[in-house]
N, C-alpha and C positions, 0 to 999 in steps of 0.2 A: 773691459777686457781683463780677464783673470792673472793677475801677476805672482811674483812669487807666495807669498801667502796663500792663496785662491789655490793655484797648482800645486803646492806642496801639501793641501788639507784633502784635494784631493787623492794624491797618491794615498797620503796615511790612510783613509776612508775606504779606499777600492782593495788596495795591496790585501788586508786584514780578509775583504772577502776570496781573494781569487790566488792568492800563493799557493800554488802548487798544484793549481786547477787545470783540465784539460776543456781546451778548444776544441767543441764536437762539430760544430757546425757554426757558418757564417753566412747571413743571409744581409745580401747589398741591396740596399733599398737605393740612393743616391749615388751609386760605383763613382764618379767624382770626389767622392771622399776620402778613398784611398789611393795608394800608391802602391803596386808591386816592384819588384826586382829586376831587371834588365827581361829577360821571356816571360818569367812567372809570375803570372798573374797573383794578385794579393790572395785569395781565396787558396788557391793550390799549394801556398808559400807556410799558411797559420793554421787552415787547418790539421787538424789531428798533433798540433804542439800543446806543448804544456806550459804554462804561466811561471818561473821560477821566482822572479821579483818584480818591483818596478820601484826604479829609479828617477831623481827628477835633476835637468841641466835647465836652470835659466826660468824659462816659464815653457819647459816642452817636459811632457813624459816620456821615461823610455821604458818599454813594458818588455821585460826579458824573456824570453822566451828559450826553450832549450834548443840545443842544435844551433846553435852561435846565430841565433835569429833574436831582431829588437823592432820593438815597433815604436816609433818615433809619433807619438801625438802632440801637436797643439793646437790647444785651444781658439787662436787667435780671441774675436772679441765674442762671440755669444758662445761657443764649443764646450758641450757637457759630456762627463763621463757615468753614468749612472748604475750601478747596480741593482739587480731585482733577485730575490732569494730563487722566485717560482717565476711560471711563464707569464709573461706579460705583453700586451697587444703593443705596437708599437704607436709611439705619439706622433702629433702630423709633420713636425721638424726632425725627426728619429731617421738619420741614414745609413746606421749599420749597426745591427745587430750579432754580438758573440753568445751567441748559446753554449753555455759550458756542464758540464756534466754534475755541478750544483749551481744552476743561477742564470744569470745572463746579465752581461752588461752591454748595454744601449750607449751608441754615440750619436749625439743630436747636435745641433747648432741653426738655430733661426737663417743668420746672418750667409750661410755658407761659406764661410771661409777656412772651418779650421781644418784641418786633414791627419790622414794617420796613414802614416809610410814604412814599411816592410825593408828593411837593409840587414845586412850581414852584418853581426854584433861589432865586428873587425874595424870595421866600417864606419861606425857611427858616427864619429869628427871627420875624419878625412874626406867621407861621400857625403858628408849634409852639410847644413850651415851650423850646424853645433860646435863645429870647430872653430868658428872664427867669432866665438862667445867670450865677453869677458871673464873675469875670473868670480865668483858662487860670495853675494857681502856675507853669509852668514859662516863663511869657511874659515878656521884658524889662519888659514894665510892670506886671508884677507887685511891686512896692516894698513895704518893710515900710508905709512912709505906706499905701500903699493899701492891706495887710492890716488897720493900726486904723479906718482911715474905714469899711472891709464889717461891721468888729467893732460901732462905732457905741457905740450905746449901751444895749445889748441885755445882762440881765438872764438871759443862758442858763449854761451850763457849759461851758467852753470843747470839750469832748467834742461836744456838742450843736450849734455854732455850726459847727465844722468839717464836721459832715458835714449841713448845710445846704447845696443846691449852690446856693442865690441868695448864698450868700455867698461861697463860692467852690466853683471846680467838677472836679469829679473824684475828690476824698477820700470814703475810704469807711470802714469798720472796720479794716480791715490798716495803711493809713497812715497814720489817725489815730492808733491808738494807738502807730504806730512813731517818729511825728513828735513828738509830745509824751515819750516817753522820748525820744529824740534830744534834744530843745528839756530836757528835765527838769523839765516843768512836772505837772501833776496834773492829770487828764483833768475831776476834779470841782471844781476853782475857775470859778469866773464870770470870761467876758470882759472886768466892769469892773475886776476887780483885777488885770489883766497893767499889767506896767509895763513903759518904752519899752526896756526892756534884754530883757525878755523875748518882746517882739513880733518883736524884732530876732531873738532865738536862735531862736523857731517859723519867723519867715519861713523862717532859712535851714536848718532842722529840717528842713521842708515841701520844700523844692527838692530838698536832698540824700538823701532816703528815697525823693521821687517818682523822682528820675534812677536814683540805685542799682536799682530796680524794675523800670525803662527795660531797663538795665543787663544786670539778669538774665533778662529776657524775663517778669516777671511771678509771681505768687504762685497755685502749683497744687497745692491741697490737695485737693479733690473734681474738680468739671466744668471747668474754665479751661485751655484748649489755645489758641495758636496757630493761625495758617489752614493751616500743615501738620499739625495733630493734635500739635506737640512742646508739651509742659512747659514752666512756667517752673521758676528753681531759686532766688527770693527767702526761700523760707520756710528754706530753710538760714541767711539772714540775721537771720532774724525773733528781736527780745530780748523781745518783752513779747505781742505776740498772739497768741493760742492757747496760750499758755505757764502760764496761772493756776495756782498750786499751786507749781508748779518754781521751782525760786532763781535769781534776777536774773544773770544773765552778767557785771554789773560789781560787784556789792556781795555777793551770797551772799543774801541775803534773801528771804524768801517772795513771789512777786510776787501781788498782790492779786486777785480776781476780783471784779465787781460787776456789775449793772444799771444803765446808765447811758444818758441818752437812747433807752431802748430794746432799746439795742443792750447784748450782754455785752462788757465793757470789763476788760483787764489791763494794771497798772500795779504801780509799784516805789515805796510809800510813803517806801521811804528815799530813791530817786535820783529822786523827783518829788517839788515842793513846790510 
């Protein structure tokens, strides 16, 4: 699933092609995939608007559109946002095509889950779930203080709590477990026993894993491309995710493999406590 790195390489990639472009035409291959307005249909909502920016909250895009219109995409786990300069036939996962007056970009997703919903800019927090998102780890006010006040007093595993996005927003499996090796903490302790030396080394765990990610354009193991269709090259970085069975990069040690919040979680029993 494309988490913050993955979504934030893609805005940078798409925005460059299509700021300032206009929506000539929209043709729905899977209508399922989107979302219109309360009567208006998505198609009668975006056509003939113009692209002003696109901004990202958490792991969703918000693609601005003029006339206080946004288009709210996530990717969920396979959802691609693609660019093509000329016209281009559509692939067989491809369920909605923007034809714009230089290009087109294509929304595809194998898995079908991800969607892209048409709201009043006004709107964006209060009518979606964007609003009940944590607060953005790469933002100046993101502070250790305000990572223990999200922590609270919440009975979870610190595995568990992270990839919560009301508690904060963007972390998924890749950087969780990249950030807690980083930080050297144990994906299975409870967030009431981190102490303030240890909240401090996740904060800066959590920055330094999400930008590194930034960095490399993201983590591409299966479906995750950029809006030019490139690779990220994160997972060359990767010590502990995907890695279960294989020995630790820093210690030699078996890195662990478990069930945890759901999710398959690996971790380094020696270089995590």
């Amino acid at each position: 699933m494309p988490e913050l790195p993955e979504v934030e390489t893609i805005r940078r990639t798409l925005v460059e092609h299509v700021r300032d472009v206009k929506i000539e035409e929209i043709k729905l291959i899977w209508p399922a995939a989107v979302c219109g307005w309360e009567d208006k249909a998505f198609e009668e909502l975006v056509t003939g608007r113009r692209i002003r920016t696109i901004d990202r909250r958490g792991k969703y895009l918000l693609i601005r559109l003029d006339e206080d219109l946004t288009l709210i995409a996530h990717m969920r786990m396979t959802g691609r946002l693609n660019y093509y300069p000329d016209h281009q036939e559509p692939e067989k996962h491809t369920h909605v095509v923007f034809r714009l007056e230089h290009g087109e970009v294509h929304f595809s997703d194998v898995r079908k889950f991800g969607r892209i919903q048409a709201i009043p800019t006004p709107l964006c927090f209060s009518g979606s779930s964007l609003g009940k998102l944590g607060p953005e780890p790469l933002e100046s006010e993101f502070t250790p203080g305000v990572l223990k006040e999200r922590f609270g007093k919440k009975k979870l595993s610190i595995k568990a709590a992270l990839l919560d996005q009301h508690v904060l927003a963007g972390l998924g499996n890749i950087y969780v477990d990249e950030s807690l090796f980083q930080a050297g903490i144990s994906p299975v302790r409870g967030v009431d026993t981190l102490t303030e030396e240890e909240i401090l080394k996740l904060h800066q765990a959590i920055q330094n894993v999400l930008q590194a990610g930034i960095d490399a354009q993201g983590t591409s193991f299966r479906d995750y491309r950029d809006a030019n269709g490139e690779k990220g090259s994160f997972e060359r970085e990767l010590h502990v995710y995907g890695r279960g069975g294989e020995p630790c990069k820093s210690c030699g040690q078996t890195l662990d493999r478990i069930r945890l919040a759901g999710r398959t979680t690996v971790y380094c029993a020696r270089c995590q406590r």
